[in-house]
C-alpha positions as CSV (number, residue, x, y, z in Angstrom):
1,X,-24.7,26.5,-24.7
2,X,-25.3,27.9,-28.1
3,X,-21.3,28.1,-28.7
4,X,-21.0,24.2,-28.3
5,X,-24.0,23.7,-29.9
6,X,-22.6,25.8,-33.3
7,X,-19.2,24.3,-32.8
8,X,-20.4,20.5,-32.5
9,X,-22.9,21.9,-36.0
10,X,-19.6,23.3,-37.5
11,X,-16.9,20.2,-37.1
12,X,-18.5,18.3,-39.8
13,X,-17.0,21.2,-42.5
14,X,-13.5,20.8,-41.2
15,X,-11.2,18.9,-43.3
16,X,-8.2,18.9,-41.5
17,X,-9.0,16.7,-38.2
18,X,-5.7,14.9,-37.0
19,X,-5.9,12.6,-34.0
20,X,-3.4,11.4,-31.2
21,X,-3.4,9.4,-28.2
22,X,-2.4,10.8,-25.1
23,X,-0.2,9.7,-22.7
24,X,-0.5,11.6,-18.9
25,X,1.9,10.8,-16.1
26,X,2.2,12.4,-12.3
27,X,4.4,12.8,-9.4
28,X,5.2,14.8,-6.7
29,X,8.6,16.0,-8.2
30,X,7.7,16.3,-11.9
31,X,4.3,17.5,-11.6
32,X,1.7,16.8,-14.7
33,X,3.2,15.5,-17.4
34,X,2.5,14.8,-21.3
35,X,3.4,13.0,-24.6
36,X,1.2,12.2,-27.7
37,X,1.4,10.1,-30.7
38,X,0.2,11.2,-33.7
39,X,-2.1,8.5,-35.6
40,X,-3.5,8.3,-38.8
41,X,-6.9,6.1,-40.0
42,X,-7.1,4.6,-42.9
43,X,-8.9,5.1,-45.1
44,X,-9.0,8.7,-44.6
45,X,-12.9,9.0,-44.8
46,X,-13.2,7.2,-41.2
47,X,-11.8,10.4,-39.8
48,X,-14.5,12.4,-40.9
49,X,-17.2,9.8,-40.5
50,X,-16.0,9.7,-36.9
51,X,-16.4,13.1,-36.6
52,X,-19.8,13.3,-38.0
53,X,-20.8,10.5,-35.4
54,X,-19.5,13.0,-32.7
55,X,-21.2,15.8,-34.1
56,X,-24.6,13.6,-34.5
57,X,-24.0,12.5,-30.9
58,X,-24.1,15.6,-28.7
59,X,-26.6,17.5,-31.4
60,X,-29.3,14.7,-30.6
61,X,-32.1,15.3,-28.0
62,X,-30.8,11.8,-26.7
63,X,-29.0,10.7,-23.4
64,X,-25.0,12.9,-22.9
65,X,-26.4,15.3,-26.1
66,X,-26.0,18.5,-25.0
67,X,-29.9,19.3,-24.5
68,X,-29.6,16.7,-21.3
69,X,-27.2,19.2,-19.6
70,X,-29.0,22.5,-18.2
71,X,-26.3,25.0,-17.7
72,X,-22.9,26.3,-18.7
73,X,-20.9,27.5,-15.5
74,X,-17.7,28.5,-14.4
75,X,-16.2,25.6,-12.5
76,X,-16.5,26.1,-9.1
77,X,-15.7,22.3,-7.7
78,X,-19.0,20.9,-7.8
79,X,-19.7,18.0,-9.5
80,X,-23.9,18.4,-11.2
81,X,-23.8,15.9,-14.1
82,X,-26.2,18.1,-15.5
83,X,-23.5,20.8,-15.8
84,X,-21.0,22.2,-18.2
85,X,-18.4,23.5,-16.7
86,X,-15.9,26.3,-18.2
87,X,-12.4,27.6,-17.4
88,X,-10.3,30.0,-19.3
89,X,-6.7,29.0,-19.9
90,X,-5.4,30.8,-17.2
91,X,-7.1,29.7,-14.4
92,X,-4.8,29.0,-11.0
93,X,-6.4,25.6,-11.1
94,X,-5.1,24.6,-14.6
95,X,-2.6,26.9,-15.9
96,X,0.8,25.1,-15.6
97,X,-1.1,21.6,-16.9
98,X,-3.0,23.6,-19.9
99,X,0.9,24.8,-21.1
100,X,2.1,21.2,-21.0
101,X,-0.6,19.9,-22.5
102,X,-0.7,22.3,-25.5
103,X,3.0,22.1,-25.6
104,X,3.0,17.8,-26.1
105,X,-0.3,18.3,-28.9
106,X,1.9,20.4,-31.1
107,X,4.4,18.2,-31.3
108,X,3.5,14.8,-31.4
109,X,5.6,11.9,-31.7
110,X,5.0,9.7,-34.8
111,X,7.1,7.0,-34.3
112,X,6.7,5.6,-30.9
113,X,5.0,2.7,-29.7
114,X,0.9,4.0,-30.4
115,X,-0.4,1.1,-28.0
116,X,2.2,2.5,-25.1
117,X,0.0,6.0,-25.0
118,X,-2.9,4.4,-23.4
119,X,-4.1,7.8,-21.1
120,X,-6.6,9.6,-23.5
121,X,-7.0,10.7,-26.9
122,X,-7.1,14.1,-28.3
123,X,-9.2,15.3,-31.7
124,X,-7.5,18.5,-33.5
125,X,-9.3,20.9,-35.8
126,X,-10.1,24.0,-37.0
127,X,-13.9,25.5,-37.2
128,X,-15.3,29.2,-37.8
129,X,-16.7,31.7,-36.2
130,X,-18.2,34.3,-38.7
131,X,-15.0,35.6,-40.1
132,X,-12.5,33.8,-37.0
133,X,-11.1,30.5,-37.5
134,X,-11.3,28.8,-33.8
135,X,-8.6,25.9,-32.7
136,X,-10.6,23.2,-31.5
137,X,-9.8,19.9,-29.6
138,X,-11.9,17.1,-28.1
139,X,-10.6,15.0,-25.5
140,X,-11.9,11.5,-24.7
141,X,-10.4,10.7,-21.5
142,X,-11.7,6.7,-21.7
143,X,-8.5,4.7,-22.8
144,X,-8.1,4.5,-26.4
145,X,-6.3,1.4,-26.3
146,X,-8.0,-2.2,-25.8
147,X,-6.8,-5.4,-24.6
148,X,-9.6,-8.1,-25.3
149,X,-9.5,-10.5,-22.3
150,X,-11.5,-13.0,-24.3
151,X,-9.3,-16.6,-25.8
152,X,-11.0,-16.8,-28.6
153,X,-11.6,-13.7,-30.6
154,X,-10.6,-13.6,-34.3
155,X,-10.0,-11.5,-37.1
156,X,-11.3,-12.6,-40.4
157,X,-8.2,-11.9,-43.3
158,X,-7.7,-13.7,-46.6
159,X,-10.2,-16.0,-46.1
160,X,-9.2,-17.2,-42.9
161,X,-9.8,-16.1,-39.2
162,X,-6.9,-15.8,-36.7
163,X,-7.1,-15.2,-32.9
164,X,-6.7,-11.3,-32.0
165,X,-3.6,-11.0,-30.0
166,X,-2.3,-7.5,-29.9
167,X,-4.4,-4.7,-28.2
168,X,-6.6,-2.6,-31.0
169,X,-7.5,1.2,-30.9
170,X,-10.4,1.6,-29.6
171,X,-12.2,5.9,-30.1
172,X,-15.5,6.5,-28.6
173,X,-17.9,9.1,-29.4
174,X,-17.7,10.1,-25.4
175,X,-15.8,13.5,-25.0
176,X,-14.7,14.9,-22.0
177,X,-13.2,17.6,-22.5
178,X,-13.8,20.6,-25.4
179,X,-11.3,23.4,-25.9
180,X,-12.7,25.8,-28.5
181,X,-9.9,29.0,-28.6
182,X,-8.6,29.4,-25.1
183,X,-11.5,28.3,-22.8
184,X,-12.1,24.5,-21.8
185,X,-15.7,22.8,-21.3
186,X,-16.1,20.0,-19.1
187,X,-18.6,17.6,-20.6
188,X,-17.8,15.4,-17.7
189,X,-16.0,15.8,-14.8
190,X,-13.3,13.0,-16.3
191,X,-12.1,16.4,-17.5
192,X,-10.6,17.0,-13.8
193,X,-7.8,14.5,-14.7
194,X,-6.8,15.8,-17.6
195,X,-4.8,18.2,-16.0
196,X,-4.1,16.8,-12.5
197,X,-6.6,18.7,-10.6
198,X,-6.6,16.9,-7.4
199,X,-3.7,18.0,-6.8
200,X,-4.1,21.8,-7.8
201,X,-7.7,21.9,-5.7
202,X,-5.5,20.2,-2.9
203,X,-3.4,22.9,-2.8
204,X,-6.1,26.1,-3.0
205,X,-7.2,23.7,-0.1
206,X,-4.2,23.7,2.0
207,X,-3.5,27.8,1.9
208,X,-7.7,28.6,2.5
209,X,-7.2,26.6,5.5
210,X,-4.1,28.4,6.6
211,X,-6.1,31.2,6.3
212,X,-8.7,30.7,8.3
213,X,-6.6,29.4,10.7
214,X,-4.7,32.8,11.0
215,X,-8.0,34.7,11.9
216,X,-8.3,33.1,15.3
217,X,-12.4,32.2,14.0
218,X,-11.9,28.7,15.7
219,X,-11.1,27.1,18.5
220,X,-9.0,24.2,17.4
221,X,-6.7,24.3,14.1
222,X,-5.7,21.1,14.1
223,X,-8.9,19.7,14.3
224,X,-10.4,21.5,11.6
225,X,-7.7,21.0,9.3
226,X,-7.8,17.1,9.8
227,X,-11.6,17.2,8.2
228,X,-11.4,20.4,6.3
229,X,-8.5,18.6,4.3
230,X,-10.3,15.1,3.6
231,X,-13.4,13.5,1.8
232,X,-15.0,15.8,-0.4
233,X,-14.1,19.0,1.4
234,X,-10.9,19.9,-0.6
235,X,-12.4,20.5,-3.5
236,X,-15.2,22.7,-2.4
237,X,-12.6,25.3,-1.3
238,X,-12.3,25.8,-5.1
239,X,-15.0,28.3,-3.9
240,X,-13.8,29.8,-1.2
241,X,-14.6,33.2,-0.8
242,X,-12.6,35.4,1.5
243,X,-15.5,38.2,1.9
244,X,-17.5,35.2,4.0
245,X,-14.3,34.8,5.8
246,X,-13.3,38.4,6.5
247,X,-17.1,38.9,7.9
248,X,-16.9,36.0,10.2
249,X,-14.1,38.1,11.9
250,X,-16.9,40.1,13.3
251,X,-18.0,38.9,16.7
252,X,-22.2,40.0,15.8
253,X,-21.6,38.0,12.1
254,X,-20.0,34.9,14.0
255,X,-22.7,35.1,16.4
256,X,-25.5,35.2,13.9
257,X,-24.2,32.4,11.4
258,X,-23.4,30.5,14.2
259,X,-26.8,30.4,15.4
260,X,-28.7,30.0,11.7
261,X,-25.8,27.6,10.4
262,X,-26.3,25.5,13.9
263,X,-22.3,25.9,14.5
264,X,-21.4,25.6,18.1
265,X,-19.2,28.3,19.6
266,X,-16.6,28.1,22.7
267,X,-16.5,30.5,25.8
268,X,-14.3,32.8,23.4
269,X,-17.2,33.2,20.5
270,X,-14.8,31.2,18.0
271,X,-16.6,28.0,16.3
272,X,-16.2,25.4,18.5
273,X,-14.0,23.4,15.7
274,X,-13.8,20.0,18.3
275,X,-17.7,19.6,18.2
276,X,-19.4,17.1,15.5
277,X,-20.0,18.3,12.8
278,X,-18.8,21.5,13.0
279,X,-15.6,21.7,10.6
280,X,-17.8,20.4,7.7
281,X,-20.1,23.2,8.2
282,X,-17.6,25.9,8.6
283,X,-16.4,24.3,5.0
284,X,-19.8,24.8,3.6
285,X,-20.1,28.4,4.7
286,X,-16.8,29.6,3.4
287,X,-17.3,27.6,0.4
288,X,-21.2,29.1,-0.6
289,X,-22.6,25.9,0.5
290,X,-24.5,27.4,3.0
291,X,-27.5,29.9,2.3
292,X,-30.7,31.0,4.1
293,X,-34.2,29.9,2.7
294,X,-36.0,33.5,2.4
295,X,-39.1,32.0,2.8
296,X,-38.5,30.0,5.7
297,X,-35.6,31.5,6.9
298,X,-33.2,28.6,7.9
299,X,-30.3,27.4,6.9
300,X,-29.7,25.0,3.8
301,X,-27.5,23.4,2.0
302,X,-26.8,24.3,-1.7
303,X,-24.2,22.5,-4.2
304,X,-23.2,26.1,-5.5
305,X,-24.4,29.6,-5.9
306,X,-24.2,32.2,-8.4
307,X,-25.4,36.0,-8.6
308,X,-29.0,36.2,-8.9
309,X,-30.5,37.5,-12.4
């Protein structure tokens, strides 16, 4: 926490801010894709007063600072609004999206129609560390561009008011996203469609499943993949871990989280994956969903686990 917190301290003595709007577009053949407009406020000083809002914002001890969140973690696919979540640039989950995006931001367009880049908007800069000067950007990922649905709305100029017809730029001192160097924060989990990541967890989704599947540990693939791939569940196999997996190959392991994890097995000792119920908790177990209470010794649920310090 303490590097957002001097980061957020820090951006009010960098001078060279520049803004853009962001526009994101998807598809199945194309992937993630990005373009950005480059903007400038006049006069000047808004930039930095904007900033120092920002920085005022999340340095508070008031509601979306950062003292209302309680941890920093790496992102694991749950979804605590009390969390930070980090990735580095490289992570499987982002890596092809993080390229394009830095690829559109350093080379922004600033010509274009501003009002057709409606996805996002990005805040460039430039802070230090001690003796390292740090890339930073702050993503908003609420639309930056307004269209007021009320009639009668005017704009007082040269004495006179006229009606507001064309949409207006609209920043908010909400981010979503902080990039400080090479590793992301997620202030919000808004952050998730920045880079596409439905479609990346989909996919870690799709190839855990065909793993499990290949162990012979159930009874009925096509059953468990029908629930393991919808709802909620496809993003929880962002923590899939293949040691739960390659224990449950033991008969004696099956056995025993079968019985504490109240998973039903067939004549053959494989989860009985055709029984209520019992594809979601096979999901939670592989996923670190599932733990054991050491004081009562049961099962429970958990939204995510980390080594114990």
């Amino acid at each position: 926490m303490e590097t957002l917190k001097a980061a957020f301290a820090e951006m009010c003595n960098c001078s060279n801010w520049s803004l853009q709007l962001l526009k994101i577009s998807t598809s199945k053949s194309a992937g993630t894709k990005y373009a950005s407009r480059q903007i400038q406020l006049e006069p000047a000083s808004e930039m930095a007063s904007f900033i120092d809002e920002i920085s005022k914002k999340y340095l508070s001890s008031g509601k979306g600072s950062l003292e209302s969140y309680s941890d920093i973690s790496d992102y694991d696919g749950t979804a605590s609004r009390t969390t930070i979540y980090r990735l580095k640039k490289d992570n499987v989950l982002i890596a092809t999206e993080y390229d394009a995006f830095l690829a559109a931001v350093a080379n922004p367009d600033v010509e274009a129609d501003a009002f057709s880049y409606t996805s996002a908007f990005v805040l460039k800069g430039v802070i230090t560390n001690g003796d390292d000067a740090l890339p930073i950007k702050l993503i908003s990922m609420q639309s930056p561009i307004t269209k007021l649905k009320q009639k009668f709305q005017f704009l007082h100029a040269s004495g006179k008011f006229s009606q507001i017809k064309d949409p207006i730029l609209t920043l908010r001192t909400s981010i979503d996203v902080v990039i400080i160097g090479d590793t992301i924060y997620f202030l919000t989990l808004a952050g998730e469609n920045l880079f596409n990541m439905a479609r990346a967890y989909k996919a870690v989704c799709h190839d855990a499943i065909t793993e499990v599947e290949a162990t012979g540990i159930i009874s009925d693939a096509d059953s468990f993949r029908a629930i393991a791939e919808s709802g909620h569940n496809p993003r929880q196999f962002v923590s899939f871990d293949r040691a739960r997996l390659n224990a449950l190959k033991r008969t004696n392991t099956r056995k025993a989280m079968a019985k504490l994890f109240s998973i039903p097995l067939d004549e053959s000792n494989r989860f009985d994956t055709t029984a209520d119920g019992a594809a979601d908790r096979i999901v939670k177990l592989l996923c670190n969903k599932g733990m054991k209470d050491p004081f009562k010794n049961a099962a429970v649920e958990v939204s995510g686990a980390k080594q114990w310090q």
